[in-house]
TORMARLUM-593809 format. One record per residue (C-alpha): residue number from 1; residue in one letter; x, y, z. Coordinates in steps of 0.001 Angstrom, whole numbers, always signed. Example, Ala and Ser with C-alpha at 12.3 -4.5 7.8 and 13.67 -1.06 7.14 Angstrom:
<atom resi="1" resn="A" east="+12300" north="-4500" up="+7800"/>
<atom resi="2" resn="S" east="+13670" north="-1060" up="+7140"/>
This chain:
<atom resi="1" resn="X" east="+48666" north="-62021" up="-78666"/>
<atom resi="2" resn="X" east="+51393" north="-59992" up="-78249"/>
<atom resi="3" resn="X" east="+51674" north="-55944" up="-79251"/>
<atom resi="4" resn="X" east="+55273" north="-56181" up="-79617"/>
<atom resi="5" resn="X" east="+56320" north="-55873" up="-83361"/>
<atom resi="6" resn="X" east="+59718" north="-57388" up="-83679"/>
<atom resi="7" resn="X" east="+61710" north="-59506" up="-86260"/>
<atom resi="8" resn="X" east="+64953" north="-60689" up="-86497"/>
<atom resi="9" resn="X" east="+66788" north="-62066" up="-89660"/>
<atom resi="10" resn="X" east="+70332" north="-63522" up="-90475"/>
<atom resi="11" resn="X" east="+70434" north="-62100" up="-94380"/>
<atom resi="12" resn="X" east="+73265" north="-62172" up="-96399"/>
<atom resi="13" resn="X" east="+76482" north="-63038" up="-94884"/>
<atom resi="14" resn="X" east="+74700" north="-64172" up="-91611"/>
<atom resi="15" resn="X" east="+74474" north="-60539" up="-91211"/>
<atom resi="16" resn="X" east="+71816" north="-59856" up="-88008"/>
<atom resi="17" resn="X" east="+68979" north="-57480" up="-89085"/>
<atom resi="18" resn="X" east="+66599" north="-55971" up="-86330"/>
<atom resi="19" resn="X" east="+62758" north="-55230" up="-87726"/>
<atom resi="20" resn="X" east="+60324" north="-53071" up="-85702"/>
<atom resi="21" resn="X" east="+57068" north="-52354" up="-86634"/>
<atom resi="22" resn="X" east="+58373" north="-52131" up="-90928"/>
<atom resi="23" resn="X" east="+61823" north="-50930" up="-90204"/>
<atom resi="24" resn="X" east="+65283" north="-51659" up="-89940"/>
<atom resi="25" resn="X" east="+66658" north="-50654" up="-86106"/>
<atom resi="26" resn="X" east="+69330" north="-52633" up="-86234"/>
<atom resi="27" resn="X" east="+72016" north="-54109" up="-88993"/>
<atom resi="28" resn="X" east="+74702" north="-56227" up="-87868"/>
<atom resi="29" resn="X" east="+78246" north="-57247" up="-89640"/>
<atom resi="30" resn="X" east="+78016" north="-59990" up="-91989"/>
<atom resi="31" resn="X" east="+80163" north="-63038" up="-91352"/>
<atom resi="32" resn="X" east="+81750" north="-63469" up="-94942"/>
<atom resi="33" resn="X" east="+83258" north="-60677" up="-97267"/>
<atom resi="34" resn="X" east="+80926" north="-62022" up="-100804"/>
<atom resi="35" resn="X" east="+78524" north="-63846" up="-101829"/>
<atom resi="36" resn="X" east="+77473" north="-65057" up="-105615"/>
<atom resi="37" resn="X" east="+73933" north="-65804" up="-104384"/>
<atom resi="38" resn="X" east="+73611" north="-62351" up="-102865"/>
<atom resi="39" resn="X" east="+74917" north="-60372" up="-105994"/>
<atom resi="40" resn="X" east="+71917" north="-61999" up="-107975"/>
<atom resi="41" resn="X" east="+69350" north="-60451" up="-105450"/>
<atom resi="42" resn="X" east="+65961" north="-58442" up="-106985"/>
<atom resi="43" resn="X" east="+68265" north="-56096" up="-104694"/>
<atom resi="44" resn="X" east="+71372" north="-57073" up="-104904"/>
<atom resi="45" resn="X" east="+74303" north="-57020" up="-102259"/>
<atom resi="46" resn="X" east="+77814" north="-56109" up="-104407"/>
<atom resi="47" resn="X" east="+79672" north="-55242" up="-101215"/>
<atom resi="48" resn="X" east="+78991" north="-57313" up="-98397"/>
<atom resi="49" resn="X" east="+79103" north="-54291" up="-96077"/>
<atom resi="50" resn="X" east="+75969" north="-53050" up="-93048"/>
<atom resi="51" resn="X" east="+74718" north="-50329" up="-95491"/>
<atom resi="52" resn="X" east="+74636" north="-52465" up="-98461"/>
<atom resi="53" resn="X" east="+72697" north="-55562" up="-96585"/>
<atom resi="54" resn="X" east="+70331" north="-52484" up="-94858"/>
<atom resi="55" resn="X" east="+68889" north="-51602" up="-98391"/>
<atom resi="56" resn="X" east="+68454" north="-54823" up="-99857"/>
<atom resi="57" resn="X" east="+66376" north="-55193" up="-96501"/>
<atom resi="58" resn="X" east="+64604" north="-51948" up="-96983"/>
<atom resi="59" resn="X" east="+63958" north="-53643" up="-100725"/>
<atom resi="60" resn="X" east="+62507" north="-56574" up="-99409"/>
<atom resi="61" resn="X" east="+59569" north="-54697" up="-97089"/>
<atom resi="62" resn="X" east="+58966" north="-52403" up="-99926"/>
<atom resi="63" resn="X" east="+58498" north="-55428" up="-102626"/>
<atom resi="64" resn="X" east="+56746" north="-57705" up="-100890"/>
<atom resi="65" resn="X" east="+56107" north="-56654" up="-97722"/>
<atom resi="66" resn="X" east="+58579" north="-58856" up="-95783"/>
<atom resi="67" resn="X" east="+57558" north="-58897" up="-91839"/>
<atom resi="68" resn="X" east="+55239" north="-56634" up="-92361"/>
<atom resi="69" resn="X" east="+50897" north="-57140" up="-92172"/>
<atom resi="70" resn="X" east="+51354" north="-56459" up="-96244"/>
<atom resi="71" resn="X" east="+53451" north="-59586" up="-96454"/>
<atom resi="72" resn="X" east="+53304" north="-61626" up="-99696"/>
<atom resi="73" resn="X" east="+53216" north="-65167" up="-99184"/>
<atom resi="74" resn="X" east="+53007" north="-66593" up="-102524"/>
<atom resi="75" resn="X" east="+55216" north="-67361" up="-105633"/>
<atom resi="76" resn="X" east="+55508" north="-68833" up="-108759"/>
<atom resi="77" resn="X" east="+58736" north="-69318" up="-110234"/>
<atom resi="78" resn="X" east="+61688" north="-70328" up="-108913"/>
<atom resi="79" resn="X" east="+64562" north="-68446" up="-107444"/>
<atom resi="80" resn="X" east="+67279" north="-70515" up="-107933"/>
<atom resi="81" resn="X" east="+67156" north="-74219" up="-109402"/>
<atom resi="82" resn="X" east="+68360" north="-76093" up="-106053"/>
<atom resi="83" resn="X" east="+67257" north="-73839" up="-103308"/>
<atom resi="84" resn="X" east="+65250" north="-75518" up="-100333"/>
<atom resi="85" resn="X" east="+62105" north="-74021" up="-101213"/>
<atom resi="86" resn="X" east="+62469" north="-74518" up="-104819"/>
<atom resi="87" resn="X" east="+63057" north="-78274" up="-103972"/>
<atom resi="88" resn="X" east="+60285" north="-78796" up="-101499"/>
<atom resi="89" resn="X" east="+57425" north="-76875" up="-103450"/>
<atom resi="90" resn="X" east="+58995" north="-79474" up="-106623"/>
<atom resi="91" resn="X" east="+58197" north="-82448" up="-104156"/>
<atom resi="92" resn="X" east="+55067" north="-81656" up="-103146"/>
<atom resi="93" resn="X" east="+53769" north="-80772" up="-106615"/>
<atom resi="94" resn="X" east="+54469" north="-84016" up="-107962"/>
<atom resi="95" resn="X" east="+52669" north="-85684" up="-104961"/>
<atom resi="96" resn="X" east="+56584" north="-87084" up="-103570"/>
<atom resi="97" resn="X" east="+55631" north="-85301" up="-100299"/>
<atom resi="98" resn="X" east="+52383" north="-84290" up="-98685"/>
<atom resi="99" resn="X" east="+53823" north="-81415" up="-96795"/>
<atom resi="100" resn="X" east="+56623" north="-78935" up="-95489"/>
<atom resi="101" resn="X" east="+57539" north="-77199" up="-92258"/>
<atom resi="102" resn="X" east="+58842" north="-74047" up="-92865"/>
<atom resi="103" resn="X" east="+59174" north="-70394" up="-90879"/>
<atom resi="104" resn="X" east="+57549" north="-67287" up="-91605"/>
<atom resi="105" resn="X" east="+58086" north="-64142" up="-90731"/>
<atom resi="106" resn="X" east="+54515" north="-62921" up="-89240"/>
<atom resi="107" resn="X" east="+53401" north="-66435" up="-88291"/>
<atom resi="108" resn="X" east="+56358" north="-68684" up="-87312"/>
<atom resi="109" resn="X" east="+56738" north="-72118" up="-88031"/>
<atom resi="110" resn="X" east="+54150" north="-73247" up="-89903"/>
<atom resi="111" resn="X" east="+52948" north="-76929" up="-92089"/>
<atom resi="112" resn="X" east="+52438" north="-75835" up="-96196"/>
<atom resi="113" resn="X" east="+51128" north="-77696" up="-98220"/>
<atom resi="114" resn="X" east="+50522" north="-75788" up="-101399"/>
<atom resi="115" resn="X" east="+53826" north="-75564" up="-103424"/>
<atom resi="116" resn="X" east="+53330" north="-71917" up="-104084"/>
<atom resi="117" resn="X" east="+53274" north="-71194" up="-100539"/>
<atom resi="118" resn="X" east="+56044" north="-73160" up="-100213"/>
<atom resi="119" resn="X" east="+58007" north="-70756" up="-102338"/>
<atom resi="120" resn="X" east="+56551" north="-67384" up="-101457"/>
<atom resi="121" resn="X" east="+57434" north="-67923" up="-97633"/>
<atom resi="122" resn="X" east="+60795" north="-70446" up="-98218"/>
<atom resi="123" resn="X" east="+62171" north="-68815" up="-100803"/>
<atom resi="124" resn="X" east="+61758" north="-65123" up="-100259"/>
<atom resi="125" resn="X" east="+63020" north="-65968" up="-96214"/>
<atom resi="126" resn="X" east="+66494" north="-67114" up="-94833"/>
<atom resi="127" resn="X" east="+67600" north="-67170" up="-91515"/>
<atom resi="128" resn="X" east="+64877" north="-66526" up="-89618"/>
<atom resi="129" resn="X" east="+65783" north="-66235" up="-85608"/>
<atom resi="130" resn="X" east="+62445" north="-64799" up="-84230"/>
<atom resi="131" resn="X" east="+59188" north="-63494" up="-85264"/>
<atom resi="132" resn="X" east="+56139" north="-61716" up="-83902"/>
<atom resi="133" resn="X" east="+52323" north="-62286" up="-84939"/>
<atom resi="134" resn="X" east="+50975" north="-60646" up="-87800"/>
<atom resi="135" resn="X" east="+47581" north="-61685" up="-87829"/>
<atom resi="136" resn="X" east="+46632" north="-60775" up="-91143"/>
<atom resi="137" resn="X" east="+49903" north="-62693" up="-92296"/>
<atom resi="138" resn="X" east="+48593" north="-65611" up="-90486"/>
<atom resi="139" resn="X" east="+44975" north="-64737" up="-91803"/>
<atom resi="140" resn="X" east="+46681" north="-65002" up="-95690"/>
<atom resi="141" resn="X" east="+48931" north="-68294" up="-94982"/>
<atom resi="142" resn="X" east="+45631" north="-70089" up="-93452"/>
<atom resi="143" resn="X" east="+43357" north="-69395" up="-96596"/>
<atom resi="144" resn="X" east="+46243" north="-70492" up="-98552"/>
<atom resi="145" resn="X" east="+46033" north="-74014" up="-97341"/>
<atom resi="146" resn="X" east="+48727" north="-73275" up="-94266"/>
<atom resi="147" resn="X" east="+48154" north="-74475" up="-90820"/>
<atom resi="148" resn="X" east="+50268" north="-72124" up="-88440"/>
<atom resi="149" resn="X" east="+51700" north="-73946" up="-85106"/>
<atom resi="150" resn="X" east="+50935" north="-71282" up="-82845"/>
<atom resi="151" resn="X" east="+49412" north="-67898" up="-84451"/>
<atom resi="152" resn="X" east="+49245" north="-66420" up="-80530"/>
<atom resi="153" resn="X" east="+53093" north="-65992" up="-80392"/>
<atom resi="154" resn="X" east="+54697" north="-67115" up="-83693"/>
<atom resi="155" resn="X" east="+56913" north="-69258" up="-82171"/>
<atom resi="156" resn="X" east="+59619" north="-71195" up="-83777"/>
<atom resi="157" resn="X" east="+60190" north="-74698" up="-83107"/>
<atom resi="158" resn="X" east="+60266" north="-76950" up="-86380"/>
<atom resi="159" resn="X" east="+60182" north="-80444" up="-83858"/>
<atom resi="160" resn="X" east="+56780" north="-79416" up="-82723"/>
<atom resi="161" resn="X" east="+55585" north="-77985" up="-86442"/>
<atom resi="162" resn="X" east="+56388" north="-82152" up="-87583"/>
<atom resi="163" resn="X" east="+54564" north="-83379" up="-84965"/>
<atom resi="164" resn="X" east="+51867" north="-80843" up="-85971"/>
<atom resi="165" resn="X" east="+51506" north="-82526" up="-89775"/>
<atom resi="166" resn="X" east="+51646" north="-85495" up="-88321"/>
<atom resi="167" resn="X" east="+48685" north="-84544" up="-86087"/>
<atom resi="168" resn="X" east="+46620" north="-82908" up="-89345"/>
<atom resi="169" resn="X" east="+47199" north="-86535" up="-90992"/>
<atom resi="170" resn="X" east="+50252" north="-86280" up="-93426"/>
<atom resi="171" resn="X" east="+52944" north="-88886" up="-93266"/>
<atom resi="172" resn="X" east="+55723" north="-87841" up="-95661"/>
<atom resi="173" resn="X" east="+56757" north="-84795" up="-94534"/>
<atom resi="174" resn="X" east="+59849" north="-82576" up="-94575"/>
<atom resi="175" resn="X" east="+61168" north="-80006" up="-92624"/>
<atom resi="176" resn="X" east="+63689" north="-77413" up="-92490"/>
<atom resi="177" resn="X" east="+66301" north="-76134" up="-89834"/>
<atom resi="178" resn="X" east="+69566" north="-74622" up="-89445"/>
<atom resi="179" resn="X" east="+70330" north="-76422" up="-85606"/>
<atom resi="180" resn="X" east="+71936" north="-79211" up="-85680"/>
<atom resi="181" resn="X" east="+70825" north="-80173" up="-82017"/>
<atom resi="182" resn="X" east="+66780" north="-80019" up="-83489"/>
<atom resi="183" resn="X" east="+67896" north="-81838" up="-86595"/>
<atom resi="184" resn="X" east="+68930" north="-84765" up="-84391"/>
<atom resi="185" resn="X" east="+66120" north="-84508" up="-81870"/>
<atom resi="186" resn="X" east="+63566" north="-84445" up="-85087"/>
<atom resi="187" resn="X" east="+65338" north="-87352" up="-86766"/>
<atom resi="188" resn="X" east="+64862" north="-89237" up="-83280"/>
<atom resi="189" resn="X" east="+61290" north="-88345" up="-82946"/>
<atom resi="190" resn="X" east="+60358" north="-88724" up="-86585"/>
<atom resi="191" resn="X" east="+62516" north="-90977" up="-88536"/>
<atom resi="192" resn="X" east="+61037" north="-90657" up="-91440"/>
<atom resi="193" resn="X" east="+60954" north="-87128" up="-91841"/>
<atom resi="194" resn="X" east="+62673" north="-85854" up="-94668"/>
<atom resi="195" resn="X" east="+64991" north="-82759" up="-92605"/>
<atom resi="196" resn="X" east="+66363" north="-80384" up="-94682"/>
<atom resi="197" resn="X" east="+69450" north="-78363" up="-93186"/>
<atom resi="198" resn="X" east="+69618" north="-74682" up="-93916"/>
<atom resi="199" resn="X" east="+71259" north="-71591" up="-93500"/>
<atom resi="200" resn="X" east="+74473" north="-73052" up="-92284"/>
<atom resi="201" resn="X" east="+77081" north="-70420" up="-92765"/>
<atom resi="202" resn="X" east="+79174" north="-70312" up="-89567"/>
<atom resi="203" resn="X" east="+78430" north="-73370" up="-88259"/>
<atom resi="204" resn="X" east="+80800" north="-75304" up="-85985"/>
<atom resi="205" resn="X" east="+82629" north="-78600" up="-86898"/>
<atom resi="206" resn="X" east="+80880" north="-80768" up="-84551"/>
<atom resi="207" resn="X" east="+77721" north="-79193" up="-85908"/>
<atom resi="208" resn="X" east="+78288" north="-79930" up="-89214"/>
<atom resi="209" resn="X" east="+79027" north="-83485" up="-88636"/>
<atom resi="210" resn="X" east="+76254" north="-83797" up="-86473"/>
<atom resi="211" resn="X" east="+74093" north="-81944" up="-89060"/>
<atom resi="212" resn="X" east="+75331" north="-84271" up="-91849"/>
<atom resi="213" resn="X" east="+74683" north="-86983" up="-90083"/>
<atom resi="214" resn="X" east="+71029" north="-86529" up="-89326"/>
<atom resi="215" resn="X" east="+70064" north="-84384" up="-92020"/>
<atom resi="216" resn="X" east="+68797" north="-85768" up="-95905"/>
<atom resi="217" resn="X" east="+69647" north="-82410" up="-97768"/>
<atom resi="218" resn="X" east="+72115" north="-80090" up="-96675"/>
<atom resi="219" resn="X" east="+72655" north="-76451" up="-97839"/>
<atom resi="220" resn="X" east="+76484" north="-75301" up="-97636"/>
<atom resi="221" resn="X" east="+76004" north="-71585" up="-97923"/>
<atom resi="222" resn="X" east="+79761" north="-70704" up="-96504"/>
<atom resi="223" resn="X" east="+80142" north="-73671" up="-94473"/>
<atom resi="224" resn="X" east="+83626" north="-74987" up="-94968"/>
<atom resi="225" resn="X" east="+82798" north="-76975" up="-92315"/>
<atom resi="226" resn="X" east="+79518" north="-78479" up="-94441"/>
<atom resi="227" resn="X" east="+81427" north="-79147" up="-96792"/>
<atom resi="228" resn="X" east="+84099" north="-80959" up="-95653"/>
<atom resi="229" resn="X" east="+81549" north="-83109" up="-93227"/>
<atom resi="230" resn="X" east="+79517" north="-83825" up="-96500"/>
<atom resi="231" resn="X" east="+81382" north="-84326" up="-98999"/>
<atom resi="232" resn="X" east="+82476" north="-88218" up="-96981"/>
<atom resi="233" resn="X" east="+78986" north="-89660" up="-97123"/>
<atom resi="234" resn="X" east="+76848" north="-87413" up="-99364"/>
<atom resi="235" resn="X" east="+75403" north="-89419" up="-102492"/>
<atom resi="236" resn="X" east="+74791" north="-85930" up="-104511"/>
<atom resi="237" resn="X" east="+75739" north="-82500" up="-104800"/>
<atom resi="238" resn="X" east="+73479" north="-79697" up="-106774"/>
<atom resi="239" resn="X" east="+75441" north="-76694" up="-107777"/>
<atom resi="240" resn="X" east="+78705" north="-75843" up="-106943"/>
<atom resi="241" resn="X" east="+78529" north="-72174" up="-106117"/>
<atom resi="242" resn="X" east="+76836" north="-73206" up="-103040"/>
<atom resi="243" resn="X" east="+76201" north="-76707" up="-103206"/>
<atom resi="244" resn="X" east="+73414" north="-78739" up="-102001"/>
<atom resi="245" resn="X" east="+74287" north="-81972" up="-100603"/>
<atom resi="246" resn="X" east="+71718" north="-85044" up="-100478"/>
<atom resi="247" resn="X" east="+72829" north="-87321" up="-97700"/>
<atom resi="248" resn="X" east="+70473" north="-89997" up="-97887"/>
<atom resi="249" resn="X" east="+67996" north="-91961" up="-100792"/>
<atom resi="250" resn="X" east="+65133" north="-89511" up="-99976"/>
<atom resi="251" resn="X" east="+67122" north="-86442" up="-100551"/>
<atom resi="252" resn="X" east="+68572" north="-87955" up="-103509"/>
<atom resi="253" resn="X" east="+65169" north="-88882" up="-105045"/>
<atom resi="254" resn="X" east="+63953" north="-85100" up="-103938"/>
<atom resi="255" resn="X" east="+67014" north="-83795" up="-105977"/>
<atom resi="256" resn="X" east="+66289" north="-85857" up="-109414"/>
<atom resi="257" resn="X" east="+62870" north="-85046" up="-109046"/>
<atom resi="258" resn="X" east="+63630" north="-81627" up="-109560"/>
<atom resi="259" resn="X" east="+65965" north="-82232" up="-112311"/>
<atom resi="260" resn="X" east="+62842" north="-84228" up="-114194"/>
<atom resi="261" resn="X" east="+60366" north="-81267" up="-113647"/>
<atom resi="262" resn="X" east="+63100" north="-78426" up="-114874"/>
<atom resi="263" resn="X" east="+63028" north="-77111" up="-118299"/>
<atom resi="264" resn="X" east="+66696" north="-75780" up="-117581"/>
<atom resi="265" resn="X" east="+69887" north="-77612" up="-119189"/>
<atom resi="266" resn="X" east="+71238" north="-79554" up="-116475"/>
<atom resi="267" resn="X" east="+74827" north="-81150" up="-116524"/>
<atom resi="268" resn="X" east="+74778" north="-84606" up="-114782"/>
<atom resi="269" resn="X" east="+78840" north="-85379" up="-113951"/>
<atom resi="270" resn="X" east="+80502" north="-87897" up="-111587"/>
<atom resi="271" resn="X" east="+83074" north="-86438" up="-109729"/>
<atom resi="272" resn="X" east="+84782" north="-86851" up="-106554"/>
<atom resi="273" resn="X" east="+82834" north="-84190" up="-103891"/>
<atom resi="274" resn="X" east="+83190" north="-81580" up="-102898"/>
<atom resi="275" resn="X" east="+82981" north="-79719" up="-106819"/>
<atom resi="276" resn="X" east="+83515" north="-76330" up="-106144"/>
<atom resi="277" resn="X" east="+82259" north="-73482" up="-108764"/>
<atom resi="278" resn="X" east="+83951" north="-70698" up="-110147"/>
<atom resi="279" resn="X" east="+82359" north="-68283" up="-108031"/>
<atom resi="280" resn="X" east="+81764" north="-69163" up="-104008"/>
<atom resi="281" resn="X" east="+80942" north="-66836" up="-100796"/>
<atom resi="282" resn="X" east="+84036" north="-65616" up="-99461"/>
<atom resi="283" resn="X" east="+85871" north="-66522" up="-96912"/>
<atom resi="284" resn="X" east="+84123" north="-69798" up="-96459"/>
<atom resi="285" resn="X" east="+83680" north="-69952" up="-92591"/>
């Protein structure tokens, strides 16, 4: 296992944050000017600036212990209605999927298959480039039902965490990613997977359409590009802030789903997509 105690995150604005052993060495410049999302933060970010995206950060390793050994990997409620770990902890709870592969900081890709886990890794975690092991991270995810892919180097490689829960005996499963190129390999090795495309702010156009194309759910962010791609085929946008695209029947029925299970008021409209909201990250890029 290694000693080396590193983590790096794209946070708000696809801004590049640099963790060493619980602090922030290293802050980036964010990719967009402002974000709706990020203003609603437990910390928020009102100026998309270094300083601003350093303390919400800082707020995240003091609350919950984010890639740290103290990390929290459990949650209850939800974040935001249509978020990818609010709609994949929905799925499995009702029994629509048998399991997830997400990312964790501390442990790397991983196969979850207890909603709340679900939610306290997914939800509390974007943009996750690279990770080291925590063990006791690892040590909390496993008794929590988790199956890490490889708790000797945290590795991240979402291909290899499907064929993992297809290994451990679960056939519908779902997965995220924010590469186009492993979308398309995992959709090749495992068409039925449910792939779920995240963290897609900056993305090319040829990755988008390629994205679009292979992916069932699709996350805009600040993706002009994503939105443009998906709005052609897509049989259902969530939100319009930053909209959620389903692509296919399965991310369709995962999106309904979620509307059954919520106790919020929901508006149901047919439109012509892209809707865009009042409020969306600026500039879209």
């Amino acid at each position: 296992m290694s000693d080396r105690d590193e983590h790096i995150v794209e946070a708000a604005g696809r801004c590049r944050v640099v963790i060493q052993n619980g602090r922030v060495v290293d802050v980036g410049t964010p990719q967009i000017d402002d974000c709706p999302l990020a203003r609603r933060f437990a910390c928020p970010v009102d100026e998309m600036t270094p300083e601003a995206i350093r303390k919400n950060i800082e707020g995240r390793i003091r609350s919950f212990g984010m890639c740290t050994p103290q990390r929290e990997v459990l949650a209850g409620p939800d974040f935001v209605i249509f978020g990818a770990s609010e709609l994949l902890s929905s799925a499995v709870r009702r029994g629509d999927l048998d399991a997830a592969v997400i990312a964790s900081d501390g442990a790397g890709t991983l196969v979850a298959t207890n909603p709340a886990l679900i939610q306290g890794i997914g939800g509390r975690m974007s943009g996750l480039v690279k990770t080291s092991p925590l063990p006791a991270v690892i040590a909390r995810i496993e008794e929590n039902g988790g199956a890490v892919l490889d708790p000797a180097t945290a590795v991240i490689d979402q291909a290899a965490g499907v064929a993992l829960a297809a290994t451990l005996g679960h056939r519908r499963i779902a997965v995220t990613t924010a590469s186009a190129a492993e979308a398309a390999v995992i959709r090749e090795r495992f068409s039925d997977a449910v792939i779920v495309a995240v963290h897609t702010t900056g993305m090319s156009r040829e990755d988008a359409v390629l994205m679009v194309r292979a992916a069932d759910l699709v996350t805009a962010c600040a993706s002009q590009h994503i939105r443009d791609a998906a709005a052609k085929t897509a049989l259902l946008q969530a939100g319009r802030s930053i909209p959620v695209f389903a692509m296919t029947p399965a991310g369709k029925a995962i999106i309904l789903g979620k509307v059954a299970e919520t106790g919020q008021q929901v508006v149901v409209h047919g439109a012509r997509l892209p809707v865009s909201g009042r409020e969306s990250p600026s500039p879209l890029c």
